[in-house]
C-alpha positions as CSV (number, residue, x, y, z in Angstrom):
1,X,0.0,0.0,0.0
2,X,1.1,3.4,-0.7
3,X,2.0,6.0,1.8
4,X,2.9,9.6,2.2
5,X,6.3,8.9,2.7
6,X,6.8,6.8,-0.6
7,X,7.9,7.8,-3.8
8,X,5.3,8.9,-6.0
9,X,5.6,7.2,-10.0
10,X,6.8,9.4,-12.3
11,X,5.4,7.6,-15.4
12,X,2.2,8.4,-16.6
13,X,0.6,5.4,-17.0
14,X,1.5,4.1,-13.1
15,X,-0.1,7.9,-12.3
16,X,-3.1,7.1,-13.9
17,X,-3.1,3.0,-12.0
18,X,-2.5,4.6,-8.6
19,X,-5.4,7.1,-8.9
20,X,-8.0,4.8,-10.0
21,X,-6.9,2.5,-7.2
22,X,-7.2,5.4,-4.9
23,X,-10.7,6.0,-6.1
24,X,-11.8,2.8,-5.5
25,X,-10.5,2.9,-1.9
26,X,-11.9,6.4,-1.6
27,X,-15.8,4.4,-2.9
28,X,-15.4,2.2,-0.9
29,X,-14.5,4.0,2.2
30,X,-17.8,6.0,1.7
31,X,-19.8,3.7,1.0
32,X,-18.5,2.0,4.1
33,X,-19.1,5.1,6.1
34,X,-22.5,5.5,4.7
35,X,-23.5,2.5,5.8
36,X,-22.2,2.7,9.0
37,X,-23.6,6.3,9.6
38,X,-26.8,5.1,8.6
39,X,-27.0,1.8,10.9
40,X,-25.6,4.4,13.7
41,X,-28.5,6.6,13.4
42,X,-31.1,3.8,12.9
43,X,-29.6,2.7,16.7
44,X,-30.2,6.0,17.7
45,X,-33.6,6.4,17.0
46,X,-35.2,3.2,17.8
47,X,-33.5,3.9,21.2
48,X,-34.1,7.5,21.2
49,X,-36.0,8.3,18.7
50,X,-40.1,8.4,17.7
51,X,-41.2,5.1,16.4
52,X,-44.0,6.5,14.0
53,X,-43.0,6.9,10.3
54,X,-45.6,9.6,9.5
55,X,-43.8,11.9,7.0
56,X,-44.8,15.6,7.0
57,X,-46.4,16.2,3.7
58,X,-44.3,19.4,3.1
59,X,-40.9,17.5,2.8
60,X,-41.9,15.5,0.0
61,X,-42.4,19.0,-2.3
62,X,-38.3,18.8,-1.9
63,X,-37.7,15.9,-3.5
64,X,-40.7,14.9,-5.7
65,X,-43.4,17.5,-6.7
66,X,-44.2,15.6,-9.7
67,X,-45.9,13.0,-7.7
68,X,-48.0,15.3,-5.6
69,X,-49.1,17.2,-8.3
70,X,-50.2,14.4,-10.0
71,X,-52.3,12.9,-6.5
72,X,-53.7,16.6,-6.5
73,X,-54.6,16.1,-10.1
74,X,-56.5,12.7,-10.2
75,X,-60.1,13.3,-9.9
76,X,-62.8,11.7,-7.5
77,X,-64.0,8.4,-8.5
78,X,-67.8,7.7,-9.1
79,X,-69.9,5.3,-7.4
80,X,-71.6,2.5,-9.2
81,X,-74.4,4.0,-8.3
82,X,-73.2,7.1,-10.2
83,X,-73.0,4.7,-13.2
84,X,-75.7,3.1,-12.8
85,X,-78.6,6.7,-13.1
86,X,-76.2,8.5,-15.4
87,X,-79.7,10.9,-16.1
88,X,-80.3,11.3,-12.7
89,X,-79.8,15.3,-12.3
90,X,-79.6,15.6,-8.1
91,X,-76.3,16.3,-6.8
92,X,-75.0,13.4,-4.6
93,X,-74.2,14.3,-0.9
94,X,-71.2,14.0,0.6
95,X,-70.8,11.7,3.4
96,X,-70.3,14.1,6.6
97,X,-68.8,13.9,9.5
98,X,-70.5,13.0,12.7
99,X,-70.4,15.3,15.8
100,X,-71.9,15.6,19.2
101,X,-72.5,12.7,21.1
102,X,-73.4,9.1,19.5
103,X,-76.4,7.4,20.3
104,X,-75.9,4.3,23.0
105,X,-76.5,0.6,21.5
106,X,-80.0,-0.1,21.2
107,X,-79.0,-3.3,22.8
108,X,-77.9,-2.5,26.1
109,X,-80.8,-3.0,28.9
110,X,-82.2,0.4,29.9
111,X,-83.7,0.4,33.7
112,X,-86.0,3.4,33.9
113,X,-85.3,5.9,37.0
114,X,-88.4,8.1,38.0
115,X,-87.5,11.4,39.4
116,X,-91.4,12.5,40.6
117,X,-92.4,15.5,42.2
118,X,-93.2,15.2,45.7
119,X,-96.8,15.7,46.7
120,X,-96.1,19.0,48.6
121,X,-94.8,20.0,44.3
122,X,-98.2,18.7,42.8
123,X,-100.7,21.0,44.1
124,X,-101.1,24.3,41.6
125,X,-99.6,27.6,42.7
126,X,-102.4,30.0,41.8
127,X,-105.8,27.6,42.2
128,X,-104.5,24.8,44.3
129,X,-105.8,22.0,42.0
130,X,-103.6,18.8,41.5
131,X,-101.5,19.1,38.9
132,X,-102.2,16.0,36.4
133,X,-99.4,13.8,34.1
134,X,-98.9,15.0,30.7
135,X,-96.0,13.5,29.3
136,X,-92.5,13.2,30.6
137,X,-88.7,14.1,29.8
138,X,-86.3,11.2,29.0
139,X,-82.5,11.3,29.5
140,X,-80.3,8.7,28.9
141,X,-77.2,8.1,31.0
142,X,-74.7,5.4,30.6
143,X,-73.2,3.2,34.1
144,X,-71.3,0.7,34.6
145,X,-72.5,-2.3,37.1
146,X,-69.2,-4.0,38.7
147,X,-68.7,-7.3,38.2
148,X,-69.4,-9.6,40.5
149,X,-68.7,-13.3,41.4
150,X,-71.3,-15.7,42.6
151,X,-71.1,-19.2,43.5
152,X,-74.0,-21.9,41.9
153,X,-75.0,-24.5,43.5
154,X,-75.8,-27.7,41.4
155,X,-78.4,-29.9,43.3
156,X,-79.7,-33.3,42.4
157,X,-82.4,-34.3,44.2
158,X,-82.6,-38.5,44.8
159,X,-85.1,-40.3,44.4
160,X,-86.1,-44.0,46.1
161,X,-88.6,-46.8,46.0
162,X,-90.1,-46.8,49.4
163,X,-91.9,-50.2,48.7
164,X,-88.9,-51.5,48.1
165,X,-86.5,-49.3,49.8
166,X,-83.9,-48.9,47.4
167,X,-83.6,-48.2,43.7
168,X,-82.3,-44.5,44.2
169,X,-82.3,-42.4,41.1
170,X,-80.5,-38.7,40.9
171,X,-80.6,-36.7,37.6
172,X,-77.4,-37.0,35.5
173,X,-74.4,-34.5,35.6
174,X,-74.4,-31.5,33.3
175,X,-71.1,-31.4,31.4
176,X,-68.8,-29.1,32.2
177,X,-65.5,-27.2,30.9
178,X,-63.2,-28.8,33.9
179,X,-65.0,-31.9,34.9
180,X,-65.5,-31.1,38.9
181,X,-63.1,-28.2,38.5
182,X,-64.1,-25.0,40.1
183,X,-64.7,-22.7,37.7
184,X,-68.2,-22.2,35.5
185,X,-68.2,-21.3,31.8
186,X,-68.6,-17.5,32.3
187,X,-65.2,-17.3,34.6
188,X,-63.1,-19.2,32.0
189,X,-64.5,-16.8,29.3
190,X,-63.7,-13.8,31.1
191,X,-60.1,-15.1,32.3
192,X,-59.7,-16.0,28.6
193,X,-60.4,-12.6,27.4
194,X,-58.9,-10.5,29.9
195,X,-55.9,-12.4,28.7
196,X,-55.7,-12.5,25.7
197,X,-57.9,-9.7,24.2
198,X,-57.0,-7.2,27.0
199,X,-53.7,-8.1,28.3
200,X,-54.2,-8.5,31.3
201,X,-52.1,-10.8,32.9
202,X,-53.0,-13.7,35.4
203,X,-51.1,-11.7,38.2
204,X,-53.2,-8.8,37.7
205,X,-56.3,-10.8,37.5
206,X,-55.2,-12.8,40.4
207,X,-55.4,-9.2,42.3
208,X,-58.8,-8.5,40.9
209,X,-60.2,-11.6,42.2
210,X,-58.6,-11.2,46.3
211,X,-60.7,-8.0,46.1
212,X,-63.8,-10.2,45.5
213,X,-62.5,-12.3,48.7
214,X,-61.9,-15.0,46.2
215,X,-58.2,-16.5,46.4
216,X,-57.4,-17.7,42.9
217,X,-53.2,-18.0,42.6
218,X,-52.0,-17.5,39.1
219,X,-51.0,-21.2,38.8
220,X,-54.3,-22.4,39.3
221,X,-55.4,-20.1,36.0
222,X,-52.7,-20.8,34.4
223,X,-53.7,-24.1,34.4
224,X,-56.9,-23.3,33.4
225,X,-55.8,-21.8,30.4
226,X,-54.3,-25.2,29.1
227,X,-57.2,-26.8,29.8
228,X,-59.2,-24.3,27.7
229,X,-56.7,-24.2,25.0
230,X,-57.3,-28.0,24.4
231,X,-61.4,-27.4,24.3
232,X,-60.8,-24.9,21.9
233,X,-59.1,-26.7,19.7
234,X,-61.3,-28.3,17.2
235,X,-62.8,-24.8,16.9
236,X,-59.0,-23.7,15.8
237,X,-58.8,-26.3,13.4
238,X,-62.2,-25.4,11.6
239,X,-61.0,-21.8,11.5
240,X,-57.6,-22.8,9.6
241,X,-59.4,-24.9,7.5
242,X,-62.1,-22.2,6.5
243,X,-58.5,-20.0,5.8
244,X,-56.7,-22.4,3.8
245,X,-59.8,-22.3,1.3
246,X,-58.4,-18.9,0.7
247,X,-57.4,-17.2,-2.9
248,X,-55.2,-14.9,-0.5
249,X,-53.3,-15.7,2.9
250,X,-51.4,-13.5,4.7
251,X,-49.2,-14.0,7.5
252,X,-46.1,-12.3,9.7
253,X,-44.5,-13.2,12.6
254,X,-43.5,-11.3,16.0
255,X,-41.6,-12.1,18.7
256,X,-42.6,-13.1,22.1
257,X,-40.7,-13.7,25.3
258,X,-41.6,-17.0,26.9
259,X,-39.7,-19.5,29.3
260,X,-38.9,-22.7,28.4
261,X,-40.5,-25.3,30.1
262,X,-37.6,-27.6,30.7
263,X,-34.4,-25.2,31.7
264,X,-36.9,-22.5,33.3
265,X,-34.9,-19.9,31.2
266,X,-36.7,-17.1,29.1
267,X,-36.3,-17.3,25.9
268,X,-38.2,-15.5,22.6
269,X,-40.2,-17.7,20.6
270,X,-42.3,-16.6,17.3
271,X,-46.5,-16.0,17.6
272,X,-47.4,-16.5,13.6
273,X,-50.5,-15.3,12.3
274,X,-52.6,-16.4,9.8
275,X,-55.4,-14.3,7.7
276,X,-58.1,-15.3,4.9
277,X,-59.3,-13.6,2.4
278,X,-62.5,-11.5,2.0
279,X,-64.3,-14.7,1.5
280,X,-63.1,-16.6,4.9
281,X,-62.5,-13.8,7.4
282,X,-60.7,-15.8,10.1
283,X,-57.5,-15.4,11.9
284,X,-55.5,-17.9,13.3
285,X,-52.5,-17.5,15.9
286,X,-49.6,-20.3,15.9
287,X,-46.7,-20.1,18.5
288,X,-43.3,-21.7,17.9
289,X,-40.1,-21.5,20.3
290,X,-37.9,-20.3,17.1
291,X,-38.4,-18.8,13.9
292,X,-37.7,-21.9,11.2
293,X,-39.6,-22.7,8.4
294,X,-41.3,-25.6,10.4
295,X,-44.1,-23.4,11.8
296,X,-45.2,-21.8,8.3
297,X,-44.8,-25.2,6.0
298,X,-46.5,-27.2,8.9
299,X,-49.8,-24.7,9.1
300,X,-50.0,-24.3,5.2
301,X,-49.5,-27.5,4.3
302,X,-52.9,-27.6,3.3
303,X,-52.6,-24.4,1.2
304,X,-52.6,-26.1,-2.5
305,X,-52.3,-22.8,-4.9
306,X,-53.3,-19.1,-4.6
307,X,-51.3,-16.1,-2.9
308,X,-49.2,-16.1,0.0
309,X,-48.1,-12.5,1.3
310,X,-45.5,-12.1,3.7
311,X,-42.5,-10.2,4.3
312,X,-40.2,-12.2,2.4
313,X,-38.5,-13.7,4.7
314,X,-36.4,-17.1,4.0
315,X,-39.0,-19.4,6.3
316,X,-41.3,-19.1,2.9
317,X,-39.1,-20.1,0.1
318,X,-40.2,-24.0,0.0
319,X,-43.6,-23.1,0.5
320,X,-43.2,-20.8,-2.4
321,X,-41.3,-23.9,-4.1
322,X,-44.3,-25.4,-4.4
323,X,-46.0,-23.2,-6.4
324,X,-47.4,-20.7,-3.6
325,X,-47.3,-17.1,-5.4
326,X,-45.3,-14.5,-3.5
327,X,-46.7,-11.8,-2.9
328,X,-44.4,-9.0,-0.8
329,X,-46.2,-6.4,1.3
330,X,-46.0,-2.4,0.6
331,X,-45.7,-2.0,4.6
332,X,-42.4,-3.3,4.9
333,X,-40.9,-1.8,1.9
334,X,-42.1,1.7,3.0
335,X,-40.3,0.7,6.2
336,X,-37.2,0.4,5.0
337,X,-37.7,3.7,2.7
338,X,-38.2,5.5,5.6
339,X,-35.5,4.1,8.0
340,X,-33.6,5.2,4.6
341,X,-34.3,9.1,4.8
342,X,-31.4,10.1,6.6
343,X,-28.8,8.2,4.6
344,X,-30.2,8.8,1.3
345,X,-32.8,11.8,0.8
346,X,-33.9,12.0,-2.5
347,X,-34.5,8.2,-3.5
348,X,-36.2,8.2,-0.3
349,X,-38.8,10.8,-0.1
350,X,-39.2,10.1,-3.5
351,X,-40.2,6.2,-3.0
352,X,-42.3,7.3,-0.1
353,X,-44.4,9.6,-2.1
354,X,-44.8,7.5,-4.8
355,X,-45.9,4.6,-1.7
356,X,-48.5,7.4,-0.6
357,X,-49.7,7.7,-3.8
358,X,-50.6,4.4,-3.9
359,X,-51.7,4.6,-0.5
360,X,-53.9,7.4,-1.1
361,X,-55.4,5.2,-4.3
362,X,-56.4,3.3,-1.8
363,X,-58.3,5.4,0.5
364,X,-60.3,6.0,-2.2
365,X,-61.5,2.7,-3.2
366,X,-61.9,1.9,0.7
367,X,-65.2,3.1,-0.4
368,X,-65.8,1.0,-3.4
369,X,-65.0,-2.6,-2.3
370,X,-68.2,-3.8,-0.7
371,X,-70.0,-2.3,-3.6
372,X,-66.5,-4.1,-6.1
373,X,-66.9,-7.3,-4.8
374,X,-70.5,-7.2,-5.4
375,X,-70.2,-6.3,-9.1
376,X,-67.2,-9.0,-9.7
377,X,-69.3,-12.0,-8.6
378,X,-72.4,-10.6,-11.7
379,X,-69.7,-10.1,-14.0
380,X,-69.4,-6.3,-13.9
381,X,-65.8,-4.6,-14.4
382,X,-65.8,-1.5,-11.8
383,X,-62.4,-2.4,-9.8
384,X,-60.2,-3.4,-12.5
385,X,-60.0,0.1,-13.3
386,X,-59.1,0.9,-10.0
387,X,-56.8,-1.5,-10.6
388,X,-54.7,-0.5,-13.8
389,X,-54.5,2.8,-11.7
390,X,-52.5,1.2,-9.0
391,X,-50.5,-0.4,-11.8
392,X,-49.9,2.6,-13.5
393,X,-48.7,4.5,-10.1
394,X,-46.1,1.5,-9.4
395,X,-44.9,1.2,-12.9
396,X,-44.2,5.3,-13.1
397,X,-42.6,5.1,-9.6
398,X,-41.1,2.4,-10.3
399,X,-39.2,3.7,-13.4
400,X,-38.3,6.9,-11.6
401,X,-36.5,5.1,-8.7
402,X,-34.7,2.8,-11.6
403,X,-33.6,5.9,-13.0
404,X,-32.4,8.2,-10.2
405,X,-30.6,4.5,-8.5
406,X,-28.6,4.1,-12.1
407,X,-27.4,8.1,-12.4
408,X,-26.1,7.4,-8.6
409,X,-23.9,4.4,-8.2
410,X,-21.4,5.5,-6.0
411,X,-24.6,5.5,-3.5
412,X,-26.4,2.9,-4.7
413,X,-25.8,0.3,-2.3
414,X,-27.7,2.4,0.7
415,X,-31.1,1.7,-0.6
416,X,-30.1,-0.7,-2.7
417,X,-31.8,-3.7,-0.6
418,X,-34.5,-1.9,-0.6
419,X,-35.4,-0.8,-4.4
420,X,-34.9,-5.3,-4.9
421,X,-37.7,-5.1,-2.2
422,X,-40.0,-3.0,-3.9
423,X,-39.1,-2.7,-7.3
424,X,-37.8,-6.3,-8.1
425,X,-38.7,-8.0,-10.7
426,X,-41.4,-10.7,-10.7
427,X,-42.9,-11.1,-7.3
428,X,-46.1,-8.4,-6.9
429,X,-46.3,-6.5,-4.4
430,X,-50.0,-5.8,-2.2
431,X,-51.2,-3.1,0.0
432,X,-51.4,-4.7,3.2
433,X,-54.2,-2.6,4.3
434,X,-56.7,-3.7,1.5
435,X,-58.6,-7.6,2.0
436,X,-60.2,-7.8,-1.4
437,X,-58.3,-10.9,-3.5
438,X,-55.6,-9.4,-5.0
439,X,-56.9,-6.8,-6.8
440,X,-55.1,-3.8,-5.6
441,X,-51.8,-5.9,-6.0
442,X,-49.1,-4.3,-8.3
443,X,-46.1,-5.7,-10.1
444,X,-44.4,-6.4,-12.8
């Protein structure tokens, strides 16, 4: 290697070797530093940092005011009603916004409270004759009753021949969740959810029930929530069998700290979840202690053909093997977009506009897909326009991101993992957000 107190050439042609060497060095040492800078920063934020990835809207008219003149240009979509009376004349209304104070469910139990006057207040001021009922003032005031345990008492009365003083009879038992266990139906129901919907943990509920005078210790639920998980099984299977009928899956995985049985250690094991399509609206949760393909090929190994969307992650690749589509999702690539903004401005912003756009395509068809889906199943052609739209969006983003990475190649490699993400070719890419088939799915 050369250094400052060698000899420089003095032949041209060794000049001109020792520069571009240098110049490769001097690449890449910045494109070493870039990276680093950029992993430095991404430390810094998700330890000191916000964790939203809202963008302001004014910082994208930096780097791509194309792309917002264009959303501003794109007018409102028409109902299929619209289609449908194109002589009708009346002006539609827009939808607004509700204010004030909503009416309480019509199913809640309402328990009248009578506020009367007294009969000192009936008698008339001026002629002293009893003032008589004509109607009444209604207000309606939501409370909250506490809950409450009680304790039932099963009896079965017996019965005996008293000619023959014997042949006793008693009524059969009822079945029951935990056969002779101490909890009813109700309490494992509201353990469950409390749990598991509200995150609540036994601990805490274990507190809540001492209050009651009730001592219930958290292994004793605990248990109880094996228990349940068994009963509920067969109801798990049907819902991951109504799923894997599906067009469209989607699934992700997150990580969850749990402690291993055996060693007592914590360790963080992978909760998997599984989503139908429009069609079979279930979700299914499947835990695993690690994060190998096992989990995924063992839970859609029923899944013959259609669309799996995920977030591309290795685990997939035999399940894709098999002829599983890929489908990547939007939410991730904007992810990595955005972690991208400090390290490489332009190419960012401009990939997150071009996302919004998409994103705000979206939003307006939100609308439309009861009404889509509807019109598919007689025939009828309203989304597929929606659809070339999308297309059209990702293909003109799509080129412009190309573009701007191939005049850049010194700084190529910061977002380079992300433009194969988003913009690679042959694997579509969906909008997350939007259960309707893949209609709103874009690619090449």
């Amino acid at each position: 290697m050369t250094t400052l107190s060698d000899e420089l050439p003095t032949d041209l042609e060794t000049c001109h070797q020792l520069i571009r060497e240098l110049l490769e060095t001097l690449a890449q040492q910045t494109h070493l530093n870039d990276k680093l800078q950029h992993q430095l920063e991404q430390l810094l934020r998700r330890v000191y940092g916000r964790k939203s990835e809202k963008l302001d809207p004014n910082q994208l008219l930096l780097f791509a005011p194309e792309i917002l003149a264009a959303s501003a240009a794109t007018p409102p979509s028409t109902s299929p009603q619209a289609d449908a009376s194109p002589g009708s004349t009346e002006p539609s209304q827009p939808k607004k916004n509700g204010h004030g104070r909503k009416p309480l469910p019509a199913s809640l139990p309402r328990k009248p409270v009578l506020h009367d006057l007294t009969p000192e207040q009936l008698p008339c001021p001026e002629c002293g004759t009893v003032r008589v009922r004509i109607g009444e003032e209604t207000r309606e005031q939501l409370e909250y009753v506490p809950a409450s345990l009680i304790v039932l008492q099963h009896v079965r009365p017996k019965y005996a021949c008293k000619a023959c003083e014997g042949n006793v009879a008693i009524a059969d038992r009822l079945p029951e969740p935990i056969e002779k266990g101490l909890p009813g139906p109700g309490l494992l129901a509201q353990v469950i959810v409390s749990k598991y919907a509200d995150h609540l943990p036994l601990y805490r509920q274990e507190r809540i029930f001492a209050r009651h005078g009730v001592e219930l210790s958290r292994q004793t639920t605990c248990g109880w929530m094996a228990v349940c998980a068994d009963l509920l099984e067969p109801i798990w299977k049907a819902m991951l069998g109504r799923i894997l009928q599906s067009r469209v899956i989607q699934t992700d995985d997150t990580p969850v700290r749990a402690q291993d049985s055996a060693t007592g250690a914590m360790r963080t094991g992978r909760l998997w979840d599984y989503l139908g399509d429009c069609d079979h609206r279930f979700i299914v949760y499947d835990y695993t202690p690690d994060r190998s393909s096992e989990g995924p090929e063992r839970i859609l190994a029923g899944f013959r053909s259609g669309y799996l969307q995920s977030d591309a992650y290795q685990a997939y690749d035999r399940i894709h093997a098999r002829g599983i589509i890929e489908v990547s999702c939007m939410a991730h690539a904007r992810r990595k977009f955005d972690e991208a903004k400090t390290s490489d401005q332009e190419r960012a912003h401009a990939g997150l506009a071009w996302i919004g756009r998409l994103y705000q395509i979206e939003r307006q068809a939100k609308d439309e897909i009861g009404e889509a889906i509807e019109r598919l199943r007689f025939g009828l052609t309203q989304v597929p326009r929606r659809r070339l739209e999308v297309q059209g969006t990702y293909a003109a983003g799509r080129l412009r991101l190309a573009r701007r990475t191939a005049s850049s190649p010194v700084r190529g490699g910061l977002v380079g993992a992300v433009l194969g993400l988003a913009l690679g070719a042959g694997v579509p890419i969906g909008l997350l957000r939007t259960k309707i088939e893949p209609l709103l799915w874009v690619g090449p």
